[in-house]
N, CA, C and O of each residue as an XYZ file, in Angstrom:
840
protein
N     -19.562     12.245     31.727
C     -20.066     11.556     30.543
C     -20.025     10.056     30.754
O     -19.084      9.407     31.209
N     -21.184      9.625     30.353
C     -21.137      7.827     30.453
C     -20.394      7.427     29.728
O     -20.517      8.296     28.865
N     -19.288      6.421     29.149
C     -19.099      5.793     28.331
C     -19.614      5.342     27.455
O     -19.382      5.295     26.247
N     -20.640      4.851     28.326
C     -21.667      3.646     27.741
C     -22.457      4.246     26.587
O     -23.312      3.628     25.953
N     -22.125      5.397     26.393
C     -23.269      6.360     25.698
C     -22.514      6.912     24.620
O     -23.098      7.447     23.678
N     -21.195      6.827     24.673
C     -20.613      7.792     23.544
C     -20.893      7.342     22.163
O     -20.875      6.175     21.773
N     -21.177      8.490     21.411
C     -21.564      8.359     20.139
C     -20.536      8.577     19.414
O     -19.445      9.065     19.708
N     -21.101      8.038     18.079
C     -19.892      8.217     17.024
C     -20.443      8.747     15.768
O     -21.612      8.732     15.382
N     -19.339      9.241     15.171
C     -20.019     10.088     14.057
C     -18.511      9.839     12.804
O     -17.373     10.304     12.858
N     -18.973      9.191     12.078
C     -18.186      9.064     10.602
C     -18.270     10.194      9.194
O     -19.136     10.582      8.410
N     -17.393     10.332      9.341
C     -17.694     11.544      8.378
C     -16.889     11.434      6.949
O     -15.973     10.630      6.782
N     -17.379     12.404      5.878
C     -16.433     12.230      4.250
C     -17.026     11.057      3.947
O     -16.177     10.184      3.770
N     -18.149     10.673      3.813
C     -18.946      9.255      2.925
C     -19.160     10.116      1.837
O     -19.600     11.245      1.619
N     -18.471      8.730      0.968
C     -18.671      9.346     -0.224
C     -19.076      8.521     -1.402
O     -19.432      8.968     -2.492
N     -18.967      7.074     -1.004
C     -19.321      6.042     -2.058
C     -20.324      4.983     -1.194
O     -20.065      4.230     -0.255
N     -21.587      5.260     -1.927
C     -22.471      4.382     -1.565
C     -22.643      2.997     -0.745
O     -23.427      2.851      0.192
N     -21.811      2.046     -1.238
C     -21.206      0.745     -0.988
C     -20.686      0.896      0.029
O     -21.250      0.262      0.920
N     -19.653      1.580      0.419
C     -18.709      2.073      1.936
C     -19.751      2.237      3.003
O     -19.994      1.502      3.960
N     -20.346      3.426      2.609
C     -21.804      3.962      2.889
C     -22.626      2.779      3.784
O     -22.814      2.729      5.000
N     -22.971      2.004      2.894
C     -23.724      0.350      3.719
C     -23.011     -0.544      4.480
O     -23.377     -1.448      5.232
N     -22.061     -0.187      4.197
C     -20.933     -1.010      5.710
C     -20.424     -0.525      6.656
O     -20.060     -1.044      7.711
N     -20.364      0.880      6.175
C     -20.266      1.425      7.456
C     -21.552      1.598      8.570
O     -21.381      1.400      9.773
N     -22.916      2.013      7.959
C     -24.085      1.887      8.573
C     -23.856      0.590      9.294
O     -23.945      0.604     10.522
N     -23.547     -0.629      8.616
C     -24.199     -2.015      9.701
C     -23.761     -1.961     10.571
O     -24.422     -2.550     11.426
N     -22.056     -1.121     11.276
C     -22.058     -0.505     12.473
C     -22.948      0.497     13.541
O     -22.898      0.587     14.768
N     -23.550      1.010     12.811
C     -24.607      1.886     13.489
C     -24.152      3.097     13.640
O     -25.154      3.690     13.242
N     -23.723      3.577     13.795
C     -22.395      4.602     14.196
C     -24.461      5.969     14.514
O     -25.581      6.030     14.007
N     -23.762      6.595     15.494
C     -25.159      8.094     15.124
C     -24.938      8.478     14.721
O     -25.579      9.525     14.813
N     -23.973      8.562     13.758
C     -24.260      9.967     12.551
C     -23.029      9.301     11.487
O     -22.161      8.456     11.704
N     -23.320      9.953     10.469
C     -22.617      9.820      9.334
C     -23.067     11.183      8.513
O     -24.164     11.725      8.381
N     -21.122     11.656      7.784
C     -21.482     12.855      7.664
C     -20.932     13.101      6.102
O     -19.893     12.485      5.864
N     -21.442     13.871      5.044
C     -21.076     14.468      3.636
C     -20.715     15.693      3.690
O     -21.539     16.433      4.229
N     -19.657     16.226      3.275
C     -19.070     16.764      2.952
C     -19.667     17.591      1.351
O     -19.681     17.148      0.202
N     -20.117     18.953      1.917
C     -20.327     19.676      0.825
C     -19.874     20.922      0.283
O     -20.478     21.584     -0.561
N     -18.524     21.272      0.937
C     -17.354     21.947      0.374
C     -16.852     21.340     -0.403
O     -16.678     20.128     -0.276
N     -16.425     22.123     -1.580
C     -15.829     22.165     -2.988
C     -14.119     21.820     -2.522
O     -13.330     21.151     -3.190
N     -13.823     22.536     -1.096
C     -11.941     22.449     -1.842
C     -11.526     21.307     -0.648
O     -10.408     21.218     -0.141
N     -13.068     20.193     -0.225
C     -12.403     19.012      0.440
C     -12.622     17.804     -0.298
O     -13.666     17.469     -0.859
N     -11.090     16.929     -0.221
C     -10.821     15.914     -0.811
C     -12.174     14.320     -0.737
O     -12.316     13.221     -1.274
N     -12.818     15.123      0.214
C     -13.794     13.817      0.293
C     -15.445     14.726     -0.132
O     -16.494     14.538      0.484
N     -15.282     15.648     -1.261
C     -16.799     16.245     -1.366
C     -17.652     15.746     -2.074
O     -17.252     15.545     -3.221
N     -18.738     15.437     -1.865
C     -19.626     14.240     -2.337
C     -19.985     15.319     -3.825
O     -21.131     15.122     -4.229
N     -19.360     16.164     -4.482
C     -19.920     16.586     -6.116
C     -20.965     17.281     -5.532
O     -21.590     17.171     -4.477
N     -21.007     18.267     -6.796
C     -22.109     19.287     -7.305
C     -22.915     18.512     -7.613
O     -23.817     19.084     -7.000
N     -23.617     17.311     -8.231
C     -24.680     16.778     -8.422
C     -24.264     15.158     -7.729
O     -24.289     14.262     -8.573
N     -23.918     14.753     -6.389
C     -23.907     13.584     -6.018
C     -25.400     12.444     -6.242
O     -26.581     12.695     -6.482
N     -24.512     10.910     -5.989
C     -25.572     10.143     -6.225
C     -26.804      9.852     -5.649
O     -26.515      9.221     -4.632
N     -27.856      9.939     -5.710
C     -29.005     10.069     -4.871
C     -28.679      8.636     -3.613
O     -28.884      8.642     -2.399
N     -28.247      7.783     -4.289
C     -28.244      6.275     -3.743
C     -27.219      6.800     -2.712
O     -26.787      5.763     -2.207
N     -26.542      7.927     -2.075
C     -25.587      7.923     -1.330
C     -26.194      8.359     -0.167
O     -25.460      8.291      0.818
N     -27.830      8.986      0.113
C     -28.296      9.516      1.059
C     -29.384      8.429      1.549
O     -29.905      8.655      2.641
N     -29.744      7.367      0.902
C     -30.082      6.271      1.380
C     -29.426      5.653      2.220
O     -28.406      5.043      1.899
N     -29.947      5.694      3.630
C     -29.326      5.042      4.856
C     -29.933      3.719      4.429
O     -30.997      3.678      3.810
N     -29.051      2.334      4.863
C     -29.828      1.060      4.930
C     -30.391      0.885      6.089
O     -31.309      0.077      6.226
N     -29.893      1.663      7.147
C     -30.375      1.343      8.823
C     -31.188      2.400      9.728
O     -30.626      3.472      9.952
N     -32.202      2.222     10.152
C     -32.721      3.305     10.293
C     -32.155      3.659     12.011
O     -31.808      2.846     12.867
N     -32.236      5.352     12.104
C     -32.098      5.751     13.242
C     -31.143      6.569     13.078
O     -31.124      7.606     13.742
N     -29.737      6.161     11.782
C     -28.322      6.865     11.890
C     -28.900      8.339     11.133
O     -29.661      8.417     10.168
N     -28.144      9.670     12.069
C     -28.679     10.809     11.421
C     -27.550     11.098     10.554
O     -26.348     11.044     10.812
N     -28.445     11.572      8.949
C     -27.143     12.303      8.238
C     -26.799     13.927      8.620
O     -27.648     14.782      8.874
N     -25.789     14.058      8.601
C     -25.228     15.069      8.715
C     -24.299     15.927      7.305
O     -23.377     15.532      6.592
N     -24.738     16.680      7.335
C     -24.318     17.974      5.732
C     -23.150     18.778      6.402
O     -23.383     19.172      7.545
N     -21.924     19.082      5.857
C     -21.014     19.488      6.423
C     -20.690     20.949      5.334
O     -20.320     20.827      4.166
N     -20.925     22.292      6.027
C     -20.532     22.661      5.261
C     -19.554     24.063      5.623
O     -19.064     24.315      6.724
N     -19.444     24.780      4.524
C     -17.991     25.657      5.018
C     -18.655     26.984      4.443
O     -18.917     27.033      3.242
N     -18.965     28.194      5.384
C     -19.469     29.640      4.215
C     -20.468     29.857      3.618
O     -21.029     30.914      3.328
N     -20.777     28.504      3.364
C     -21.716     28.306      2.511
C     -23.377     28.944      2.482
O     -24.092     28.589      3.419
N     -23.868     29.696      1.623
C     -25.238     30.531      1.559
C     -26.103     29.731      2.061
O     -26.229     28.533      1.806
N     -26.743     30.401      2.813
C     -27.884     29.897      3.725
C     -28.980     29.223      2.978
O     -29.440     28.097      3.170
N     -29.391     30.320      1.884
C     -30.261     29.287      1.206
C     -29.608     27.859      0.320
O     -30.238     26.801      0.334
N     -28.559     27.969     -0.273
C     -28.289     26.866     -0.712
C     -28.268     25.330      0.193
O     -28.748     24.237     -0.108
N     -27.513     25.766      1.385
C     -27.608     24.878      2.720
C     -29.258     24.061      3.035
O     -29.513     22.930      3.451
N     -30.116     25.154      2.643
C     -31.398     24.839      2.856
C     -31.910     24.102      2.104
O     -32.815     23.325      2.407
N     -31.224     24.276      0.587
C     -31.542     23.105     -0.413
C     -30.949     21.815     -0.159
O     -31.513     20.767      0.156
N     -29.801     22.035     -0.333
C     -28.960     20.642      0.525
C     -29.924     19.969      1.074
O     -30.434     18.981      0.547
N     -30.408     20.660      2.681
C     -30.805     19.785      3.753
C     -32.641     18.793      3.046
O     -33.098     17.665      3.228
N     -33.083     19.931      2.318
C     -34.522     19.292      1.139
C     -34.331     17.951      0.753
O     -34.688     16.806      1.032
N     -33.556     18.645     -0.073
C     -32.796     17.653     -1.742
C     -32.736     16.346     -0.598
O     -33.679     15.556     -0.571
N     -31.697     16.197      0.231
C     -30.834     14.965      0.680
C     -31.564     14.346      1.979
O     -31.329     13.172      2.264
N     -32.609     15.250      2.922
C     -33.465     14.852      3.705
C     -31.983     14.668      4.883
O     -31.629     13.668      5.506
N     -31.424     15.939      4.849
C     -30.086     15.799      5.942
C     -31.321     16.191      7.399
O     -32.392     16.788      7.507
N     -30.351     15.419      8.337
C     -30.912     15.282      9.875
C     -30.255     16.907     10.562
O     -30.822     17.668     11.347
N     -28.891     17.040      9.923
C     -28.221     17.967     10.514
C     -27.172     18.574      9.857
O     -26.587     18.054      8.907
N     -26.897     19.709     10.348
C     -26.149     20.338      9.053
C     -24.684     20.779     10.381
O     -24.910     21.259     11.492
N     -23.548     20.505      9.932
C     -22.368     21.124     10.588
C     -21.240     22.204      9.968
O     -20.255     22.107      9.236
N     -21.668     22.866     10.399
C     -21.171     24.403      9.917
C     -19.146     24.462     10.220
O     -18.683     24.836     11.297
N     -18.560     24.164      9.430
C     -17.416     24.396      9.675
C     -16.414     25.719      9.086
O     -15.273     25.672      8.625
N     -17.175     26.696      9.264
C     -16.376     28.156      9.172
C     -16.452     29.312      9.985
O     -16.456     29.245     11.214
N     -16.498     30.129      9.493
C     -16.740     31.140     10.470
C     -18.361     32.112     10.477
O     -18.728     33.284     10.380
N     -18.847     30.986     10.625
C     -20.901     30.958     10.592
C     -21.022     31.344     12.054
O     -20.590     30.541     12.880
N     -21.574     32.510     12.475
C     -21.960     33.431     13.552
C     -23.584     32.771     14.183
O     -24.413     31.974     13.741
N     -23.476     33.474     15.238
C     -25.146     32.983     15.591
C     -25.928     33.171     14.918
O     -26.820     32.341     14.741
N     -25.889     34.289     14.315
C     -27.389     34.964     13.428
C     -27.280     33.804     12.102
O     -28.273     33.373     11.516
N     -26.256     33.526     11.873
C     -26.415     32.302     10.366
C     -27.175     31.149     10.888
O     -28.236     30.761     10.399
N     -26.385     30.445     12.241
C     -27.330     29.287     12.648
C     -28.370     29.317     12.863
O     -29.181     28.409     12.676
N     -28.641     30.797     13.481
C     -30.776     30.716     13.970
C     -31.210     30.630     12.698
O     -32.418     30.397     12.738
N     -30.590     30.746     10.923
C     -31.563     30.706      9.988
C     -31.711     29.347      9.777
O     -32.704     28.910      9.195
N     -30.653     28.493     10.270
C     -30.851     27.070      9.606
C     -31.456     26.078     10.998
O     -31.704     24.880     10.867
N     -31.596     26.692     12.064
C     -32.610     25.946     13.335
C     -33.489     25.953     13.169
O     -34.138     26.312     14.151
N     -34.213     25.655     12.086
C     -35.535     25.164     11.984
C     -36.116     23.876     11.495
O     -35.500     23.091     10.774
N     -37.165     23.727     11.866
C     -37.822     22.414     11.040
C     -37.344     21.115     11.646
O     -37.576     20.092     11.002
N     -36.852     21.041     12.539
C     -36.093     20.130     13.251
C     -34.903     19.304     12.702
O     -34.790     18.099     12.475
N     -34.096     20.296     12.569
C     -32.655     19.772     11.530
C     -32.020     20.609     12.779
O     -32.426     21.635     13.324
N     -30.717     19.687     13.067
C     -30.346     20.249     14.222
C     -28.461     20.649     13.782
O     -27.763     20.078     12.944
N     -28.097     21.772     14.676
C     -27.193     22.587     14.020
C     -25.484     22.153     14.634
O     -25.846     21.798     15.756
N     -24.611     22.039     14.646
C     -23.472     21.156     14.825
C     -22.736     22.710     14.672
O     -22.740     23.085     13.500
N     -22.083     23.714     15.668
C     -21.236     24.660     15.084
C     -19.548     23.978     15.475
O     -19.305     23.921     16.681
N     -18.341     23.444     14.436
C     -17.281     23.730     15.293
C     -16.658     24.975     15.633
O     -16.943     26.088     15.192
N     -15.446     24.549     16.778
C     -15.297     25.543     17.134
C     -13.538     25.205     17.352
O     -13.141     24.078     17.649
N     -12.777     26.177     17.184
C     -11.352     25.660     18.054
C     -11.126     25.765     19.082
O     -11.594     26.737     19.676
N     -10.297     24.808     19.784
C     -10.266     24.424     20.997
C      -9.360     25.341     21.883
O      -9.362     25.496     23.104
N      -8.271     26.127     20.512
C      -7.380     27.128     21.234
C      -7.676     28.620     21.005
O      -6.929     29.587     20.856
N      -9.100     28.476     21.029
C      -9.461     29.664     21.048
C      -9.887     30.375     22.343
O     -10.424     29.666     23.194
N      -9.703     31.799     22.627
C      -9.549     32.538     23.968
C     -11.034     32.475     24.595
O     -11.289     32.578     25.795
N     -12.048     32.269     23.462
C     -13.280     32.619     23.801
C     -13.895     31.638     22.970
O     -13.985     31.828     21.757
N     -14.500     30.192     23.737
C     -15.100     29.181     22.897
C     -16.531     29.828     22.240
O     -16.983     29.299     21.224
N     -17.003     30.612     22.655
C     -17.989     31.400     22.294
C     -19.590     30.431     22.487
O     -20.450     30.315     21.615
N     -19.611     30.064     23.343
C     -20.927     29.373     23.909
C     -21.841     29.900     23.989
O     -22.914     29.309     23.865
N     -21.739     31.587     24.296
C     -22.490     32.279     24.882
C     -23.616     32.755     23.761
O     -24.814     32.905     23.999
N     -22.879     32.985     22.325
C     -22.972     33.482     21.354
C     -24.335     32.742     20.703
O     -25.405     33.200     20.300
N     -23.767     31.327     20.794
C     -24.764     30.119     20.680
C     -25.425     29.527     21.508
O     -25.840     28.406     21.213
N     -25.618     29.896     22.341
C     -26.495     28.954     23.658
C     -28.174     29.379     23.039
O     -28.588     30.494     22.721
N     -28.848     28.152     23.021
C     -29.758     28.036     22.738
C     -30.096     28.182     20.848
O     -31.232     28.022     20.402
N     -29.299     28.393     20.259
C     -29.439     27.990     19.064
C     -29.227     26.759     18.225
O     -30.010     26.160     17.487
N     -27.693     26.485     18.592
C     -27.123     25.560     17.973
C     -27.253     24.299     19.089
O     -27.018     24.235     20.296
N     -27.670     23.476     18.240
C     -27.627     21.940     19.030
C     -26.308     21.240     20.230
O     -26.184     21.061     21.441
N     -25.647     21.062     19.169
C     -24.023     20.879     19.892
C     -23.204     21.832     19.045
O     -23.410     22.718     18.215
N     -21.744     20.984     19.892
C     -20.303     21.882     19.268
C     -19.681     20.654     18.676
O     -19.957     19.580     19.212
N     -18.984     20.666     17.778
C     -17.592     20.292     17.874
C     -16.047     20.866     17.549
O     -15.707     21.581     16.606
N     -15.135     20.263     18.752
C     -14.263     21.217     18.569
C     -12.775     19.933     17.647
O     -12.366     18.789     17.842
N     -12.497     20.984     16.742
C     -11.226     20.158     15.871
C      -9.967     21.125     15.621
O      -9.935     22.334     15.849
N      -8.877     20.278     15.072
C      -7.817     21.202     15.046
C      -8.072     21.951     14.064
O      -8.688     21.562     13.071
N      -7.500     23.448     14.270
C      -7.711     23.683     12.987
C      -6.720     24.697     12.293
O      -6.004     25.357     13.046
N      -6.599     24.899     10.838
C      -5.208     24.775     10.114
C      -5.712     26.401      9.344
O      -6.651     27.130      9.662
N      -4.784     26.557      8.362
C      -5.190     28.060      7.515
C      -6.061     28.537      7.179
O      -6.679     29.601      7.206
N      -6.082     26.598      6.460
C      -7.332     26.774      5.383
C      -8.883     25.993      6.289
O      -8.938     25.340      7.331
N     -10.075     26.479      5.229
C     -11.174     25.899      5.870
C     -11.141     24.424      6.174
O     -10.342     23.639      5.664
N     -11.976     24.148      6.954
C     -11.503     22.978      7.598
C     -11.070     22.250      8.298
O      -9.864     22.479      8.197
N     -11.271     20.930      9.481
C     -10.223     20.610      9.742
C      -8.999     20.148      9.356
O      -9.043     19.743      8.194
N      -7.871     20.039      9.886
C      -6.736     19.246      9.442
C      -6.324     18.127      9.381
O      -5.289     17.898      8.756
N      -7.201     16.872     10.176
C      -6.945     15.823     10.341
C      -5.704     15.170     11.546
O      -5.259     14.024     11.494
N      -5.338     16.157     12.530
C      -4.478     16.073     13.098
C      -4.824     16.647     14.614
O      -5.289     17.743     14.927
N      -4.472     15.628     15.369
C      -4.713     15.961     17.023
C      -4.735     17.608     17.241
O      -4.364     18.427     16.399
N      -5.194     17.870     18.413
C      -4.843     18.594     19.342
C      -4.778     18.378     20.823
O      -5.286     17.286     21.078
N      -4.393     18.933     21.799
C      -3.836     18.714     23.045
C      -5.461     19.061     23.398
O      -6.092     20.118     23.433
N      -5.947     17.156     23.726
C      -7.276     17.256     24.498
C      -7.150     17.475     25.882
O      -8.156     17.112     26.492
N      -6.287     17.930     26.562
C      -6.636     18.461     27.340
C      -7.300     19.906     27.642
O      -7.928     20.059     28.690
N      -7.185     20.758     26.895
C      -7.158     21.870     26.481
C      -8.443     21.780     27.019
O      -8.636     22.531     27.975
N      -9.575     20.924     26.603
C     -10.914     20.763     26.520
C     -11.596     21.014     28.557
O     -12.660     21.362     29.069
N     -10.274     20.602     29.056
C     -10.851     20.343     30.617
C     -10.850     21.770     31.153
O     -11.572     22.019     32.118
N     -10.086     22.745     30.596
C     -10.668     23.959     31.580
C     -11.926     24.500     30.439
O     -12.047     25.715     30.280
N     -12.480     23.919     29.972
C     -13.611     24.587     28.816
C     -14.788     24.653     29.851
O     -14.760     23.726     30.661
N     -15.977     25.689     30.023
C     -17.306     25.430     30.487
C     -17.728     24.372     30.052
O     -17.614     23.906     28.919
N     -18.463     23.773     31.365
C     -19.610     22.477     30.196
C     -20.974     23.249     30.429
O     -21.937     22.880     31.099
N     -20.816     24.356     29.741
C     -21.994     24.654     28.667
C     -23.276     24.241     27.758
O     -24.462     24.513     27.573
N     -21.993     23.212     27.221
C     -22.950     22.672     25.713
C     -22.617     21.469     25.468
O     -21.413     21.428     25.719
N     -23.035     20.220     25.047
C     -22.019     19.064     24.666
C     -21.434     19.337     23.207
O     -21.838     20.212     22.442
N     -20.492     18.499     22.986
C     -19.851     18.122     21.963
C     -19.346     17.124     21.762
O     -19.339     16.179     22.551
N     -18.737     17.154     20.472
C     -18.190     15.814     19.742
C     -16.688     16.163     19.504
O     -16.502     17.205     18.875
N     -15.993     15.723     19.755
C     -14.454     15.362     19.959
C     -14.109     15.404     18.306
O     -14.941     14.761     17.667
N     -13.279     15.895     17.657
C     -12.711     15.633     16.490
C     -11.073     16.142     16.364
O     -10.573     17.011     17.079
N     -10.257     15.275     15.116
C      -9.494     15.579     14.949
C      -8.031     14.538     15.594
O      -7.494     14.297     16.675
N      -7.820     14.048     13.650
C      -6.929     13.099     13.667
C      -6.951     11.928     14.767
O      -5.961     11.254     15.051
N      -8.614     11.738     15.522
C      -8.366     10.373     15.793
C      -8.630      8.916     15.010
O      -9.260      8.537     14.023
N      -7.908      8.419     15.876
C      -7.497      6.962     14.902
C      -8.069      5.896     15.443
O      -8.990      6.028     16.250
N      -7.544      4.550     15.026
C      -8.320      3.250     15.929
C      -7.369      2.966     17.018
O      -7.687      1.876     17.496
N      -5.995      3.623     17.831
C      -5.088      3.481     18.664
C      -5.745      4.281     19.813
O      -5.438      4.204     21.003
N      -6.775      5.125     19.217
C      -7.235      5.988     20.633
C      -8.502      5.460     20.921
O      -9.224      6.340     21.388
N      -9.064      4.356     20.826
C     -10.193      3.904     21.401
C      -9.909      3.838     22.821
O     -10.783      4.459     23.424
N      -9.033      3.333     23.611
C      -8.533      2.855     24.789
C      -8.466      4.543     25.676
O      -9.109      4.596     26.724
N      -7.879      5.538     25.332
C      -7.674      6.948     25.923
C      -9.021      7.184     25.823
O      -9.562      7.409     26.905
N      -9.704      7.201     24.891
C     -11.157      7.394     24.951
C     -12.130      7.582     25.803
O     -12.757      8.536     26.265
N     -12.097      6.131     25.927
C     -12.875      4.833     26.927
C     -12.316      6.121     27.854
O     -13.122      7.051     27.848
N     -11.092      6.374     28.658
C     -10.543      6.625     30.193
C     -10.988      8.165     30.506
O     -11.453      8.492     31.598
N     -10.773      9.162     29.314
C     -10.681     10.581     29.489
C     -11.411     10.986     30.206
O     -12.435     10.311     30.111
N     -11.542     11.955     31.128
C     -12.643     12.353     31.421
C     -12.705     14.073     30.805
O     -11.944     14.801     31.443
N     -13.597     14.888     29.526
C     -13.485     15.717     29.463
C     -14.927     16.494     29.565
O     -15.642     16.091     28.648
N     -15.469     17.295     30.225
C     -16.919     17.660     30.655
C     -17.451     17.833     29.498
O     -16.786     18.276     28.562
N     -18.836     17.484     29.376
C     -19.302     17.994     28.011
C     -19.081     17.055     26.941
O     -19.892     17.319     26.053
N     -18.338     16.057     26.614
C     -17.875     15.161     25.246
C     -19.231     14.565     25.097
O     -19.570     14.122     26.194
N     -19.824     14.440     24.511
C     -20.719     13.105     24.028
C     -20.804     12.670     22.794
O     -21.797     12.349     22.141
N     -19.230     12.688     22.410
C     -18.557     11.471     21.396
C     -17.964     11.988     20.395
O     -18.023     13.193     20.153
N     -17.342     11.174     19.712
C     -16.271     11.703     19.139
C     -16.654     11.536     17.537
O     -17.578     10.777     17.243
N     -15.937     12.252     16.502
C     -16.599     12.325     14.944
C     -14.641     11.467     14.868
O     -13.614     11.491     15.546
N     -15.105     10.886     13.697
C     -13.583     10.238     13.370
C     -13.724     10.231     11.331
O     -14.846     10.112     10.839
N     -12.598     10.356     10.501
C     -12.394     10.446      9.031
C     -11.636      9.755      8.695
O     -11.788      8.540      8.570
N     -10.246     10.639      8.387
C      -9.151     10.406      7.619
C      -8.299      9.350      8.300
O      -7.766      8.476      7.617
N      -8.155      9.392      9.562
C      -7.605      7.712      9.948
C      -8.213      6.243      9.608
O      -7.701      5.124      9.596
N      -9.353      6.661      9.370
C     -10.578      5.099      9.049
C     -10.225      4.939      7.660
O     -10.795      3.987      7.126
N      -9.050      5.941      6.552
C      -9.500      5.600      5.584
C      -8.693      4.685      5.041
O      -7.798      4.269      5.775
N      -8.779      4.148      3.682
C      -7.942      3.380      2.763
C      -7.368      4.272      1.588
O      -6.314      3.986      1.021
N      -8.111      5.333      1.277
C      -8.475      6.938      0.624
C      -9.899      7.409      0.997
O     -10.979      7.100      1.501
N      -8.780      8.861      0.098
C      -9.956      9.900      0.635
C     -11.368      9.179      0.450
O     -11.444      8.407     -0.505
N     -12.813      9.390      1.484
C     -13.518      8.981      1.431
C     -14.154      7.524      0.901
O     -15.174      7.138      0.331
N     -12.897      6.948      1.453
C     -13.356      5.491      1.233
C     -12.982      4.976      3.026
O     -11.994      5.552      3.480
N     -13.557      4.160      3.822
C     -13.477      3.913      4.726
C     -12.963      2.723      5.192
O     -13.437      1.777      4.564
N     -12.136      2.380      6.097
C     -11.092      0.849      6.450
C     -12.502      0.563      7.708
O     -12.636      1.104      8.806
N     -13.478     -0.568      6.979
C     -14.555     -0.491      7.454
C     -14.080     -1.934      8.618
O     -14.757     -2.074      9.636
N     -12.965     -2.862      8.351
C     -12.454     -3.459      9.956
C     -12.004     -2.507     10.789
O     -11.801     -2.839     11.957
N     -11.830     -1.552     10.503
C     -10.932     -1.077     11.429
C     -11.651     -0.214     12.417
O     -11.412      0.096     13.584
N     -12.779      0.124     11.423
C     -13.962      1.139     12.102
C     -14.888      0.057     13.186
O     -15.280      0.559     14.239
N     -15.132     -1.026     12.979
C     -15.623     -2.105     13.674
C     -14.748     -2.765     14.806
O     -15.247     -3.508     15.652
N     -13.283     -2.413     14.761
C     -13.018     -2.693     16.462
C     -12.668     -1.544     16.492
O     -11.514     -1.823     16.818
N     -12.656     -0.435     16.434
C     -13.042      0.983     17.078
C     -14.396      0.753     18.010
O     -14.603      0.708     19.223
N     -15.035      0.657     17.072
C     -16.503      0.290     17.473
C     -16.545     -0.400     18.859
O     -16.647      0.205     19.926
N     -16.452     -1.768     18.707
C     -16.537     -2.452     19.547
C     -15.423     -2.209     21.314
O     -15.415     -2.621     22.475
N     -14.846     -1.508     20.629
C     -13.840     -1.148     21.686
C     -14.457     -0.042     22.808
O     -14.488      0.008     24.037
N     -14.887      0.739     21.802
C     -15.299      2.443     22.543
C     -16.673      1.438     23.161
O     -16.827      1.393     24.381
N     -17.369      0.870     22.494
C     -18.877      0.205     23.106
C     -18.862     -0.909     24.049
O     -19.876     -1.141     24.707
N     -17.944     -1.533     24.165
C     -17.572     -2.659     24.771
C     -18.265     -2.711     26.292
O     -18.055     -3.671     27.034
């Protein structure tokens, strides 16, 4: 993986204003949250003004958990989402319904699992990302042992998640893990839930891009 190339992906936007400062970073993706039992869920009727990118190019991303295929499909209408990231236990046959139209499909996956299941998804789903993950739906916001990632096939790319912070820009930059092409970052950027520590995200930034 180049460095020079790693992408970033911000996720849990939830207030408009945050929303536009975090864009003037550029970040590729920025992501909403449309599970009900996470602390950063943009509401059953969120603000339209929150899917207005100010910068063009950054893709939104719809995050969701279980969630009915057709409703997902409204989501992606309604909000003009770029990409939808499936964080439950959504099988291949769910993603081939939402690979269409050129909205591209994000499955995670856990990293300590016996069988990353690539096989399952190869050629459906866009990328992976792999995060820690806890009882309940969701990630947890808390590392896992990236190494784990180096005996993985490079299969498919993915995006790195889970409890990183602005202290791991530097491990980042060095890792070498096959397959990464960049990392999604949340609950460390924040000040609260879904509000974003938008200096802090800017020498992240500049650090990982440097």
């Amino acid at each position: 993986m180049n460095k020079e190339t790693l992408q970033i992906k911000v996720c849990g936007m939830r207030d408009p204003q945050n929303l536009e400062q975090v864009c003037e970073l550029v970040p590729e993706f920025v992501g909403f949250i449309f599970y009900e039992g996470s602390k950063r869920f943009v509401g059953k009727n969120p603000d339209p003004a929150l899917f207005i990118l100010p910068v063009s190019g950054i893709k939104k991303v719809g995050v969701f958990v279980n969630e009915d295929p057709k409703q997902v499909r409204k989501s992606i209408e309604l909000h003009e989402l770029d990409a939808v990231q499936l964080h439950g236990s959504e099988n291949a046959d769910y993603c081939r319904i939402l690979a269409v139209d050129g909205v591209q499909v994000i499955k995670v996956l856990d990293p300590y699992g016996p069988d990353p299941g690539f096989g399952d998804y190869a050629g459906v789903v866009d990328f992976f990302l792999f995060d820690s993950a806890g009882q309940g739906a969701g990630g947890t916001g808390e590392k896992f042992d990236w190494k784990v990632l180096e005996g993985k096939p490079d299969a498919a790319p993915y995006l790195l998640s889970g409890g990183i912070g602005p202290g791991d820009a530097e491990t980042l930059r060095l890792i070498h893990l096959p397959g990464m092409m960049g990392v999604d970052v949340n609950s460390r950027f924040e000040v609260a839930p879904g509000l974003k520590d938008v200096k802090a995200l800017k020498m992240f930034f500049n650090h990982i891009r440097k």
